[in-house]
C-alpha positions as protocol buffer text, in pm:
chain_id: "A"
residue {
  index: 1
  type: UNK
  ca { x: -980 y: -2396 z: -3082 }
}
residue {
  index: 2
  type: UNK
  ca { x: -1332 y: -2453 z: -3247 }
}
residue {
  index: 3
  type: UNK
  ca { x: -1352 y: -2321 z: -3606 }
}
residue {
  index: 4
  type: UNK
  ca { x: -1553 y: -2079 z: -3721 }
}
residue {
  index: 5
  type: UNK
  ca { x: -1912 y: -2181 z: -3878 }
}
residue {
  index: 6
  type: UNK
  ca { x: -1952 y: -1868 z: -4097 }
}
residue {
  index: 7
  type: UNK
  ca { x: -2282 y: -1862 z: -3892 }
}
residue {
  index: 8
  type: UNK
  ca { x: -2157 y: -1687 z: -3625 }
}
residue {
  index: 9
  type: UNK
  ca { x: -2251 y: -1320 z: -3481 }
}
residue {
  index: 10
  type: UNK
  ca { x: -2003 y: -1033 z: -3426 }
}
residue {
  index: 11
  type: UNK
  ca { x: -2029 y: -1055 z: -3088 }
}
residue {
  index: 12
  type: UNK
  ca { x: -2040 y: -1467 z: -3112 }
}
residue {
  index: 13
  type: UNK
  ca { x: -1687 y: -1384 z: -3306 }
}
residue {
  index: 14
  type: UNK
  ca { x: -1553 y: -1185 z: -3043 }
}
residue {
  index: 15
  type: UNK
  ca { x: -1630 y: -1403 z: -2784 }
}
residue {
  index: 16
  type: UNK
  ca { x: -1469 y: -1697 z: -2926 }
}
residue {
  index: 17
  type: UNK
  ca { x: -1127 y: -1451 z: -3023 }
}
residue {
  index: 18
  type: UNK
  ca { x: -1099 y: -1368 z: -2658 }
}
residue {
  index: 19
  type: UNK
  ca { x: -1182 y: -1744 z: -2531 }
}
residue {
  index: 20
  type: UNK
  ca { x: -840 y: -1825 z: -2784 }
}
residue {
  index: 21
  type: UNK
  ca { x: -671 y: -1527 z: -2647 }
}
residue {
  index: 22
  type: UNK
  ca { x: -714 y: -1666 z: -2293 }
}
residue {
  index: 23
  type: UNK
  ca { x: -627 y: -2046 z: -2380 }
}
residue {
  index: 24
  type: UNK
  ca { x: -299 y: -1903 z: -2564 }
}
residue {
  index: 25
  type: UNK
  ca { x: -245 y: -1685 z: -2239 }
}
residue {
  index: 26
  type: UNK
  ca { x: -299 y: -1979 z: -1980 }
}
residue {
  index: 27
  type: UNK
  ca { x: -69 y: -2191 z: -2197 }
}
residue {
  index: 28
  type: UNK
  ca { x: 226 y: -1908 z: -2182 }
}
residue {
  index: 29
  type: UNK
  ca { x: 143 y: -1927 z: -1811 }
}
residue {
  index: 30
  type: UNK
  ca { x: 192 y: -2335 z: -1752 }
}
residue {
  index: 31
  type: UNK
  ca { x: 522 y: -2235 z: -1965 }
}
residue {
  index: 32
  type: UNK
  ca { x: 648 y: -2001 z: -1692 }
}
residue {
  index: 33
  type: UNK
  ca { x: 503 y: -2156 z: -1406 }
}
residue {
  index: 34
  type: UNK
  ca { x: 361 y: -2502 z: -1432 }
}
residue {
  index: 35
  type: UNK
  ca { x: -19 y: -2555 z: -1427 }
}
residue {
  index: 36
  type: UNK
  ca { x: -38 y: -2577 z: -1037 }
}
residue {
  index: 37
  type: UNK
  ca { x: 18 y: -2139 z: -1058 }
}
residue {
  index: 38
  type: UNK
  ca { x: -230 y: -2116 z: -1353 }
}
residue {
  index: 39
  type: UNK
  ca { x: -453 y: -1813 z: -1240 }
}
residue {
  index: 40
  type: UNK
  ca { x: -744 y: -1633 z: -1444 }
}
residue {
  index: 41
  type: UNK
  ca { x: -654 y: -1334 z: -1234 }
}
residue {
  index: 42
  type: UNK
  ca { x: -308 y: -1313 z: -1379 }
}
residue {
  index: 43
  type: UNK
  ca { x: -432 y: -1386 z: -1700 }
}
residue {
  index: 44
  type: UNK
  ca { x: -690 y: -1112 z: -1730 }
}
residue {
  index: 45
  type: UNK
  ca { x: -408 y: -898 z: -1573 }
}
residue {
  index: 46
  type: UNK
  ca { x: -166 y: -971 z: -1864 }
}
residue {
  index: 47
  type: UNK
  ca { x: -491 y: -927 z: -2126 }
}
residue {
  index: 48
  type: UNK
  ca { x: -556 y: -564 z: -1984 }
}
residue {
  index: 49
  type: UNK
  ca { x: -903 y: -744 z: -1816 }
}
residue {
  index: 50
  type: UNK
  ca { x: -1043 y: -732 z: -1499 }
}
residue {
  index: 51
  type: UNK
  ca { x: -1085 y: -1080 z: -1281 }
}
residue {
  index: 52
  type: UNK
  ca { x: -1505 y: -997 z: -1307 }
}
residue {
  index: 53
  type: UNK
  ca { x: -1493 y: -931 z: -1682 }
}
residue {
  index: 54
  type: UNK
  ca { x: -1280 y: -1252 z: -1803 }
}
residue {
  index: 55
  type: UNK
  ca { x: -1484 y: -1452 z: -1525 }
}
residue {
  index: 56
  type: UNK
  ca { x: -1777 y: -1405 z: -1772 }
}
residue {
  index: 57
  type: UNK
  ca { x: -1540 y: -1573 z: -2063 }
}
residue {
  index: 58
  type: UNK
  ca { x: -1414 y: -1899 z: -1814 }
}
residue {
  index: 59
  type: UNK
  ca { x: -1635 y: -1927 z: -1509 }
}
residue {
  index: 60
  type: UNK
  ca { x: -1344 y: -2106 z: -1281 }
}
residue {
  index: 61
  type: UNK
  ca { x: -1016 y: -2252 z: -1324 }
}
residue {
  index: 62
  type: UNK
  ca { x: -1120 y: -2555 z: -1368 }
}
residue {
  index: 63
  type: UNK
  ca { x: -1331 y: -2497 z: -1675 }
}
residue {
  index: 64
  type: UNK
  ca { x: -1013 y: -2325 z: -1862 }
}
residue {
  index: 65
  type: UNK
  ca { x: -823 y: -2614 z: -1742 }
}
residue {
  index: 66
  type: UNK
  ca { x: -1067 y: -2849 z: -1898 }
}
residue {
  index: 67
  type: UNK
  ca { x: -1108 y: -2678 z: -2234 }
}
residue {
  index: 68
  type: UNK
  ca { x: -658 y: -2697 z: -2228 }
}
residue {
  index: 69
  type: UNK
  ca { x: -697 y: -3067 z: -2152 }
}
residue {
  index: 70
  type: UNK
  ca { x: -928 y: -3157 z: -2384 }
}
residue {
  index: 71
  type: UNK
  ca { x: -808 y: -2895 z: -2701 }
}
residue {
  index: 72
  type: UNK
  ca { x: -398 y: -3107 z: -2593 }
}
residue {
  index: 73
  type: UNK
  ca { x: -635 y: -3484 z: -2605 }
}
residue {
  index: 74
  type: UNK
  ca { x: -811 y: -3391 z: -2934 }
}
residue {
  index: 75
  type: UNK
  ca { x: -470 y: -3239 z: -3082 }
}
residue {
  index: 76
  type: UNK
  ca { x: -296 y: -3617 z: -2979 }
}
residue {
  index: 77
  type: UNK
  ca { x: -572 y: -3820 z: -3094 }
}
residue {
  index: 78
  type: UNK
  ca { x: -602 y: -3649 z: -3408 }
}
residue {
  index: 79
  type: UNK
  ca { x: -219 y: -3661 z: -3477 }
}
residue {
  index: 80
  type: UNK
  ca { x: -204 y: -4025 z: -3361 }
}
residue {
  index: 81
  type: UNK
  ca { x: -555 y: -4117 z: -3622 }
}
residue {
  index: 82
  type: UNK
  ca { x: -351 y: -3964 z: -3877 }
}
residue {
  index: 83
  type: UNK
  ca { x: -102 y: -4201 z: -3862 }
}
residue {
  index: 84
  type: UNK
  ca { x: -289 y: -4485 z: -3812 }
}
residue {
  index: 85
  type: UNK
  ca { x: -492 y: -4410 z: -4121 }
}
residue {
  index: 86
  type: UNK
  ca { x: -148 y: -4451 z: -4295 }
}
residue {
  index: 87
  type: UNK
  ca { x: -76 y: -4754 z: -4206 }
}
residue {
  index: 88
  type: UNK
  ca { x: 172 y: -4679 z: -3905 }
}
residue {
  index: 89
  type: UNK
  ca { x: 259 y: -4947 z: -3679 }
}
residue {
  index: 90
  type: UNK
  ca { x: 299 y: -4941 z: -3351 }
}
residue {
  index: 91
  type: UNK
  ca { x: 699 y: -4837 z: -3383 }
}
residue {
  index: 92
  type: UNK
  ca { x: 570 y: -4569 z: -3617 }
}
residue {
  index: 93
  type: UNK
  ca { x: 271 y: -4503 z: -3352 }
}
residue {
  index: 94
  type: UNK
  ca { x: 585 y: -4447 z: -3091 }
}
residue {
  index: 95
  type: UNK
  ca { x: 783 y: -4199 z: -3266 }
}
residue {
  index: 96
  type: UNK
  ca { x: 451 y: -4028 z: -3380 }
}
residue {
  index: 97
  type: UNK
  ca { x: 400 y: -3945 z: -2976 }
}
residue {
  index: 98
  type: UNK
  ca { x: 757 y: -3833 z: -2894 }
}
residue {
  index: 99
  type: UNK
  ca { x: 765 y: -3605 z: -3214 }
}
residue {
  index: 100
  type: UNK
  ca { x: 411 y: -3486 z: -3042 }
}
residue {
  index: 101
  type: UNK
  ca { x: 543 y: -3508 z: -2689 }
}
residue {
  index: 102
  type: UNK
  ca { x: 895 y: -3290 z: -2802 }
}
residue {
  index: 103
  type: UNK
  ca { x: 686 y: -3025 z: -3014 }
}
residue {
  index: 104
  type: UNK
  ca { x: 437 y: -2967 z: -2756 }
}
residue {
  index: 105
  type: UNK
  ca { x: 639 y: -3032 z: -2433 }
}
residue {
  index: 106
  type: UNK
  ca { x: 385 y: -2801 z: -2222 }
}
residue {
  index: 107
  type: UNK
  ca { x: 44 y: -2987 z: -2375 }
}
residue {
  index: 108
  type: UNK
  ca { x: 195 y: -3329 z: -2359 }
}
residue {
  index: 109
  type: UNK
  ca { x: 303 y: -3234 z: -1914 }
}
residue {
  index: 110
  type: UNK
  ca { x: -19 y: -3119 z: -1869 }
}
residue {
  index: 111
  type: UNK
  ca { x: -245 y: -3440 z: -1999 }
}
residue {
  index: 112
  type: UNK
  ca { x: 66 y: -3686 z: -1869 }
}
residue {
  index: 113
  type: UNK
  ca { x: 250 y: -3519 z: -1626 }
}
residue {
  index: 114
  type: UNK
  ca { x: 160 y: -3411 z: -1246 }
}
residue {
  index: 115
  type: UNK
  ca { x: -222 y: -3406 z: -1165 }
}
residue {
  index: 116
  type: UNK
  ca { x: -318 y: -3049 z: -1091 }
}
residue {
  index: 117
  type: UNK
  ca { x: -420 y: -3071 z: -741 }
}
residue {
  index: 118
  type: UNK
  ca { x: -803 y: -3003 z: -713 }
}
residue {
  index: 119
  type: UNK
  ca { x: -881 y: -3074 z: -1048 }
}
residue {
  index: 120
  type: UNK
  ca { x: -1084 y: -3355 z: -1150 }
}
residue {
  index: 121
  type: UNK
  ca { x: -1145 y: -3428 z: -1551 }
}
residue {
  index: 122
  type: UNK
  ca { x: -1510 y: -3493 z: -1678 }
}
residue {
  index: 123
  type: UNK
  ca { x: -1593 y: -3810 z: -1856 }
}
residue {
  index: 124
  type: UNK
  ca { x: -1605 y: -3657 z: -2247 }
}
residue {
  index: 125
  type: UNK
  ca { x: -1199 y: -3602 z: -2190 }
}
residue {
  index: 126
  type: UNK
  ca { x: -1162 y: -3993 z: -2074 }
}
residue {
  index: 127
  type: UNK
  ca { x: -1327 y: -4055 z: -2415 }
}
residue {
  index: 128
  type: UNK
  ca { x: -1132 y: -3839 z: -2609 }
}
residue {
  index: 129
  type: UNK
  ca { x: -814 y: -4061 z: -2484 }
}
residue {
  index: 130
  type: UNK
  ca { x: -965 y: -4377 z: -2570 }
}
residue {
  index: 131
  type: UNK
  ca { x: -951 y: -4318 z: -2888 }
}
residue {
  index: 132
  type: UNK
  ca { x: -555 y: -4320 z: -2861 }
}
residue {
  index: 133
  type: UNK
  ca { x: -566 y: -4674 z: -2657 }
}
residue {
  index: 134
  type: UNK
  ca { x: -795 y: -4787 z: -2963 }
}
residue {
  index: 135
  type: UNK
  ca { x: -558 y: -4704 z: -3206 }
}
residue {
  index: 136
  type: UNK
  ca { x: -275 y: -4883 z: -3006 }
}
residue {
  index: 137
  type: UNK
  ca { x: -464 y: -5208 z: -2970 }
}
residue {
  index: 138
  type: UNK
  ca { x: -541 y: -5194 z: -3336 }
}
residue {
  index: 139
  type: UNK
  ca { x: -150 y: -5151 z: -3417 }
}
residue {
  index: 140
  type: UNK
  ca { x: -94 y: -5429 z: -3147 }
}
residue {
  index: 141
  type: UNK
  ca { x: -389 y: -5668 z: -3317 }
}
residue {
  index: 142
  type: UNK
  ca { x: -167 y: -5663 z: -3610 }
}
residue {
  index: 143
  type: UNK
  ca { x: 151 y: -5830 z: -3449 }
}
residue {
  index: 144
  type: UNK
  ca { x: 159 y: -6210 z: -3421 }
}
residue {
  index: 145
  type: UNK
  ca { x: 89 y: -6356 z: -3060 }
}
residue {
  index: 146
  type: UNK
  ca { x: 424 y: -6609 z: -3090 }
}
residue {
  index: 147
  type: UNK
  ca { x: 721 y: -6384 z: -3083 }
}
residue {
  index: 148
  type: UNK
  ca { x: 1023 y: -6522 z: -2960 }
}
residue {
  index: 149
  type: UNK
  ca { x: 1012 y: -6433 z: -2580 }
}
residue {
  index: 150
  type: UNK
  ca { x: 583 y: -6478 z: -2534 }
}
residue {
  index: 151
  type: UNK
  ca { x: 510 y: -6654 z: -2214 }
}
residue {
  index: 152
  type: UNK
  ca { x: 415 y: -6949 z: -2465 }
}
residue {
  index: 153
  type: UNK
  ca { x: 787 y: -6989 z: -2595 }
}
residue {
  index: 154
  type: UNK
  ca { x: 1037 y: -7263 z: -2602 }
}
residue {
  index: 155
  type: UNK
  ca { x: 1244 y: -7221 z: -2247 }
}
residue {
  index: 156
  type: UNK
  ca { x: 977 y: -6989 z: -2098 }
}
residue {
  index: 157
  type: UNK
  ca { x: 835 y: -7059 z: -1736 }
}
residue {
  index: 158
  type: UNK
  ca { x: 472 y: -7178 z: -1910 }
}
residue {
  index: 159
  type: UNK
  ca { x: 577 y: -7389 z: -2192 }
}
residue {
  index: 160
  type: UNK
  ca { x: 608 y: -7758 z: -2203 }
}
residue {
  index: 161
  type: UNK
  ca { x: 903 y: -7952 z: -2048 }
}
residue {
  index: 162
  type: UNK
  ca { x: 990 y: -7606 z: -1871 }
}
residue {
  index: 163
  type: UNK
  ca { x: 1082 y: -7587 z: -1511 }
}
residue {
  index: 164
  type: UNK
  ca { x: 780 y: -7419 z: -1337 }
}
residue {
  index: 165
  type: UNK
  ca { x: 784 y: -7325 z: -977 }
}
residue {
  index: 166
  type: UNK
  ca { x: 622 y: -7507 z: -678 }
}
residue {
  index: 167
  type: UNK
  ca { x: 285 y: -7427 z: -660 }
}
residue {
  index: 168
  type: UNK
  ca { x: 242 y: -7257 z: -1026 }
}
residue {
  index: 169
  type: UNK
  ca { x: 106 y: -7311 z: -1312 }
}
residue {
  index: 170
  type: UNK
  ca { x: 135 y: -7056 z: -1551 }
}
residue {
  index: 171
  type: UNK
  ca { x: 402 y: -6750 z: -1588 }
}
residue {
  index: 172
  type: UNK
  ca { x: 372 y: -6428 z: -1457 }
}
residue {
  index: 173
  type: UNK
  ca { x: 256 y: -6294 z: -1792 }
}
residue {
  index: 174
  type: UNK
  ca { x: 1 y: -6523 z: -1830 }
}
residue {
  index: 175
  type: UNK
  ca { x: -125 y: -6453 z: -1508 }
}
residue {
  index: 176
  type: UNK
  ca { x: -159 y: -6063 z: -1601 }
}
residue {
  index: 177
  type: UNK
  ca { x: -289 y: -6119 z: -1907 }
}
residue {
  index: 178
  type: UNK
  ca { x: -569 y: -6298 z: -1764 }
}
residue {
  index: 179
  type: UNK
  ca { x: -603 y: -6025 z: -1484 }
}
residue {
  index: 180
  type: UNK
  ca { x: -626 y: -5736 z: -1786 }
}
residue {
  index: 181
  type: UNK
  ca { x: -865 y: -5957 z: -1988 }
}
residue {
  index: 182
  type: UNK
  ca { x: -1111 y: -5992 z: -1600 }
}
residue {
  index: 183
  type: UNK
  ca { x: -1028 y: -5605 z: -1589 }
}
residue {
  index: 184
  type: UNK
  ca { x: -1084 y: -5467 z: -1959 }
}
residue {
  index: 185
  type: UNK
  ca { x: -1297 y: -5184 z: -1876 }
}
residue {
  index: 186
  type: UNK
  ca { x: -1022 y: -4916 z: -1962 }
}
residue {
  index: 187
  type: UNK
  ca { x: -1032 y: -5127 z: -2351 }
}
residue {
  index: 188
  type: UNK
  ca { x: -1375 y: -4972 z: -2386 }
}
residue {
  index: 189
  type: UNK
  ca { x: -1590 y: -5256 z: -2611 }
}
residue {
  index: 190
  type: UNK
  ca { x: -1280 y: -5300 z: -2868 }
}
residue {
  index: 191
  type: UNK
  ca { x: -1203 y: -5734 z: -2909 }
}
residue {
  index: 192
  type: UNK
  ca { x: -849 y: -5714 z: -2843 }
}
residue {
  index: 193
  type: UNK
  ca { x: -700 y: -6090 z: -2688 }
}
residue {
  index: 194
  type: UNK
  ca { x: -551 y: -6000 z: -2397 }
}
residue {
  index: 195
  type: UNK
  ca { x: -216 y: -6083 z: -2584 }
}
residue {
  index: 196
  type: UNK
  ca { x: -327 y: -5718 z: -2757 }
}
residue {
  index: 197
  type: UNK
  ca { x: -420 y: -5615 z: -2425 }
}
residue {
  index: 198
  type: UNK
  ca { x: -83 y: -5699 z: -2282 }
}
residue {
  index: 199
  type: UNK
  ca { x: 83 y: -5586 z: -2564 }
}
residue {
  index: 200
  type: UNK
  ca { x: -76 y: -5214 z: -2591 }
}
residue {
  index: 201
  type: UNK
  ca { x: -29 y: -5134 z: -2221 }
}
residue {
  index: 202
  type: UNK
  ca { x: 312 y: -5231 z: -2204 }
}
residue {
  index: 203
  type: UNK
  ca { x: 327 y: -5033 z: -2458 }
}
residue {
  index: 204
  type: UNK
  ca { x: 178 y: -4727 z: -2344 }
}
residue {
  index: 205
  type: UNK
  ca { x: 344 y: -4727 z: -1982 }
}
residue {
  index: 206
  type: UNK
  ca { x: 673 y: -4789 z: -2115 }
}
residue {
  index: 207
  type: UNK
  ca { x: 700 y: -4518 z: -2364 }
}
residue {
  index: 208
  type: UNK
  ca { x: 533 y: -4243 z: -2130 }
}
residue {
  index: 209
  type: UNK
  ca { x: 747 y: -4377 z: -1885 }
}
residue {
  index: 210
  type: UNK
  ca { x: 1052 y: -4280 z: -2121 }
}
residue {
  index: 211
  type: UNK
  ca { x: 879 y: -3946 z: -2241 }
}
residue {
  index: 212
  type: UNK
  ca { x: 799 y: -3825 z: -1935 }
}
residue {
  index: 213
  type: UNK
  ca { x: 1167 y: -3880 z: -1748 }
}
residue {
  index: 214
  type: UNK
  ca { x: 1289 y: -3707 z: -2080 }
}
residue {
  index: 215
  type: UNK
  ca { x: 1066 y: -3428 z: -2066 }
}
residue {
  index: 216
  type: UNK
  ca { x: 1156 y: -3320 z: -1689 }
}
residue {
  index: 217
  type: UNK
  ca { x: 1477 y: -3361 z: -1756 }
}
residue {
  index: 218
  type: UNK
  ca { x: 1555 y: -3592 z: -1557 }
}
residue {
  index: 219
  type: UNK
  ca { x: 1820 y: -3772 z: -1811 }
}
residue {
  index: 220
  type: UNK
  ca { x: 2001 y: -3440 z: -1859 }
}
residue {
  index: 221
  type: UNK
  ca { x: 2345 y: -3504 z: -1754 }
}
residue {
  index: 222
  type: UNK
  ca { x: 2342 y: -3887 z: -1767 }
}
residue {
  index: 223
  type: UNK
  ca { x: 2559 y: -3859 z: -2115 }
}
residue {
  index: 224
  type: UNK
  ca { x: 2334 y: -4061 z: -2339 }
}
residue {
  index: 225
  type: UNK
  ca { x: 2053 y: -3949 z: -2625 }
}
residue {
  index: 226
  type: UNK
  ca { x: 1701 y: -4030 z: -2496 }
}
residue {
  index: 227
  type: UNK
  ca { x: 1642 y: -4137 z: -2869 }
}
residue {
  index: 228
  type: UNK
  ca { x: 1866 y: -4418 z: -2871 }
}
residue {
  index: 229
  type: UNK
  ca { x: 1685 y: -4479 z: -2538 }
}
residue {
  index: 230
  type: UNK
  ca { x: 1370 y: -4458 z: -2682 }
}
residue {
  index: 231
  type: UNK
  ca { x: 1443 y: -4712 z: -3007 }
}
residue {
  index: 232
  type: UNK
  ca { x: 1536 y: -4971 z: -2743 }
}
residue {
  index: 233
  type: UNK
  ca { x: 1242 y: -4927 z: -2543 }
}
residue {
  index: 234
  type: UNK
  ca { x: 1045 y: -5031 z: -2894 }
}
residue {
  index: 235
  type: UNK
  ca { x: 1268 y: -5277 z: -2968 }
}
residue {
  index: 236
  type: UNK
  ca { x: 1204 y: -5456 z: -2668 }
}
residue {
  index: 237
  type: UNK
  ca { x: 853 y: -5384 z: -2679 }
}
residue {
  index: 238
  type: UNK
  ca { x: 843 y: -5576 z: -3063 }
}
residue {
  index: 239
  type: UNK
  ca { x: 1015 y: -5882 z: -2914 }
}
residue {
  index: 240
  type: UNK
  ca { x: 739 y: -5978 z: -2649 }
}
């Protein structure tokens, strides 16, 4: 929610109270219903409106959708810099996100879960991620490239005296990493080697992958704690 300036008019005031009012109504809404049945109509309902007068406030769906995106991107990235700017690694950069993800279970579904069908972001809240990637690939520039299982390794497909398949030349990581380094667009201009390429997707994939199955519930019932899930997941993710 943008802050008041101390410049602002009444009426300037006012508007911005009811624009919160309405962003704290659609979010009770996604609670309840998902954001597929998000509907200004029920939300003026519930905030003693008509459709026409809160219409005037959010001029479609979409555009309260976008302003929920972007306020859940800028609330992650801003968590996320925070932590970097202390030094957090990327384990530290991993729990930061679940601690986000489990606080804010409704924010975190909406930018990471199900698309809403119809709804197509504008560019300003692709930047706003970035800046989440960019703090990942900083955290991942500051690992070594030679850990013990890197395609380069002793006993690995690609390193010297190895066995390597007919026909190939290089391992399958390789390979990708070369692939994300031809295809580095989603990197934005930072230098990362696409080691640190490899290294921050991975990353990212796998622990969404592990928030978002936790956050459906789709590991309620299978007897174990997501954490210790979780703490695996980075462990494995240090080793490459």
């Amino acid at each position: 929610m943008a802050k008041a300036t101390g410049t602002e008019s009444p009426r300037e005031r006012y508007r911005s109270q009811v624009r919160a009012e309405i962003k704290e109504r659609a979010w009770e809404q996604i609670a309840d219903a998902g954001s597929s049945a998000l509907s200004l109509n029920a939300i003026a309902k519930r905030m003693g409106m008509s459709g026409p007068a809160l219409y005037r406030y959010y001029g479609s769906r979409d555009e309260l959708i976008t302003e929920l995106i972007r306020d859940a991107y800028r609330g992650l990235a801003d968590t996320v810099d925070a932590a970097a700017r202390e030094g957090a690694g990327l384990p530290e950069l991993g729990h930061t996100l679940r601690r986000w993800a489990l606080d804010d279970p409704h924010r975190y579904l909406l930018i990471f879960g199900t698309p809403v069908p119809g709804y197509h972001a504008p560019d300003d809240v692709t930047t706003i991620s970035s800046e989440i990637m960019s703090a990942l690939l900083d955290a991942s520039a500051k690992l070594p490239d030679d850990a013990p299982d890197s395609p380069s390794s002793p006993g690995s497909p690609s390193s010297p005296g190895s066995p390597v398949s007919p026909g190939s030349s290089s391992s399958p990581e390789a390979d990708f990493e070369q692939h994300i380094d031809a295809h580095r667009q989603w990197a934005g201009d930072h230098p990362a080697t696409p080691v640190e390429l490899h290294r921050a997707l991975s990353f990212w994939t796998r622990v969404h992958g592990v928030l978002s199955l936790e956050l459906a519930g789709h590991f309620t019932g299978m007897g174990f704690d997501p954490a210790t899930l979780f703490e695996a997941e980075l462990a494995a993710l240090l080793r490459r």
